[in-house]
C-alpha positions in Angstrom: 18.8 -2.7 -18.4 15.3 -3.0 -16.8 13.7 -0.1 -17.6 9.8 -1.4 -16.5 7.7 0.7 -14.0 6.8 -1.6 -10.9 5.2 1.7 -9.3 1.5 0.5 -9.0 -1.0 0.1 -6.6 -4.8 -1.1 -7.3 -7.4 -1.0 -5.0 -11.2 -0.6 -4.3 -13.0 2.3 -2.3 -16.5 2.9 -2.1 -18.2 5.8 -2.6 -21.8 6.6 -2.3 -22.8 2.8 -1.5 -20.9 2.0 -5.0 -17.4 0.1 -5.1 -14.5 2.2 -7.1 -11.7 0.7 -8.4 -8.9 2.6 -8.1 -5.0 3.2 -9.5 -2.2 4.6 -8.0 1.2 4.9 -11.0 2.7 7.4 -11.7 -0.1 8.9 -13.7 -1.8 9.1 -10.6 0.9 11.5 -8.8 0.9 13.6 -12.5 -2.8 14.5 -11.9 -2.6 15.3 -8.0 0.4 17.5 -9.1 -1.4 19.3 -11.8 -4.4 19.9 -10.0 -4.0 20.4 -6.3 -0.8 22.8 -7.4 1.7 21.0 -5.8 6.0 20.3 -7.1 7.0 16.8 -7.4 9.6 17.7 -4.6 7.1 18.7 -2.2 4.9 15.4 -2.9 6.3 13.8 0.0 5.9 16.8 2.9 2.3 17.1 1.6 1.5 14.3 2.4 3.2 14.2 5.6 2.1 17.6 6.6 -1.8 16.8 5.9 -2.1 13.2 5.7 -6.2 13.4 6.3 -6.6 15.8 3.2 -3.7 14.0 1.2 -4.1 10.2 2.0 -7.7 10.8 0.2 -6.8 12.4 -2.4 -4.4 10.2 -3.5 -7.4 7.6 -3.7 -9.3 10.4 -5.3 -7.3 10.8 -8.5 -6.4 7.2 -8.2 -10.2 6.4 -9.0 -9.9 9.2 -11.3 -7.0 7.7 -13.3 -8.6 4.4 -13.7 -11.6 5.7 -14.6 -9.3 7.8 -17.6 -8.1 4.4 -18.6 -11.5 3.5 -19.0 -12.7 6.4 -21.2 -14.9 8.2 -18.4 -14.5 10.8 -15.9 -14.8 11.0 -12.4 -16.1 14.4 -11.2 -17.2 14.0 -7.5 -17.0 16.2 -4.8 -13.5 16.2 -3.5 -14.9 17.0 0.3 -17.4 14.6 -0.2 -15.5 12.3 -1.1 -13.0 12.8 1.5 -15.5 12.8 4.4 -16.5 9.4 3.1 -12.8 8.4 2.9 -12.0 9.2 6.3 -16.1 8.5 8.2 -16.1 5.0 6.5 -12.3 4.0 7.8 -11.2 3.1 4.5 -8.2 5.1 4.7 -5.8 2.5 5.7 -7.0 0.4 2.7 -5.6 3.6 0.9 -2.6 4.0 2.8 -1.6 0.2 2.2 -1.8 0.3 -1.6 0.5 3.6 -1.3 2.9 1.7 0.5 2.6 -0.9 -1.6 3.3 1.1 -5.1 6.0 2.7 -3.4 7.4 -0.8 -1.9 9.8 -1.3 -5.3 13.2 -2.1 -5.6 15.4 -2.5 -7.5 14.0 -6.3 -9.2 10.5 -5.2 -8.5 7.7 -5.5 -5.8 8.5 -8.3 -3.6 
């Protein structure tokens, strides 16, 4: 039995004129959970319901969980980071990793 964890997505946003890299697991989802309030079974409406506040987010604590791996915290703004998110038009470079991490099946990303 395969019991690895092919949910990942890596990726790079900017944010105030410096390049973030940024991971989406499922370490990722534990800390938009914890902090923004929200049920693992209403992860999916979220985003649906408010993809502008939740698509960001997501990259938001995905910069946040690498920087964790790395020993150091990321405190920015949330709306300021956001605004940049959605001004700068990186949110399809966000939206494509998300689809990516959740693209597994059942041998792994194809």
């Amino acid at each position: 039995m395969d019991l690895s964890n092919n949910f990942r997505g890596e990726f790079k946003v900017s944010f105030k004129n410096k390049e973030q890299d940024a991971l989406f697991t499922m370490n990722a989802i534990r800390l938009i959970l914890k902090n923004e309030g929200i049920e693992l079974k209403d992860f999916d409406s979220w985003v649906s319901s408010d993809p502008l506040t939740a698509v960001p987010l997501i990259a938001y604590y995905s910069v946040a969980n690498r920087q964790m791996y790395a020993g150091k915290k990321f405190s920015a703004n949330k709306d300021q980071f956001i605004a940049e998110i959605l001004d700068s038009g990186q949110i399809e470079v966000v939206s494509e990793a998300i689809a990516s991490a959740m693209d597994t099946g059942a041998k792994g990303k194809k």
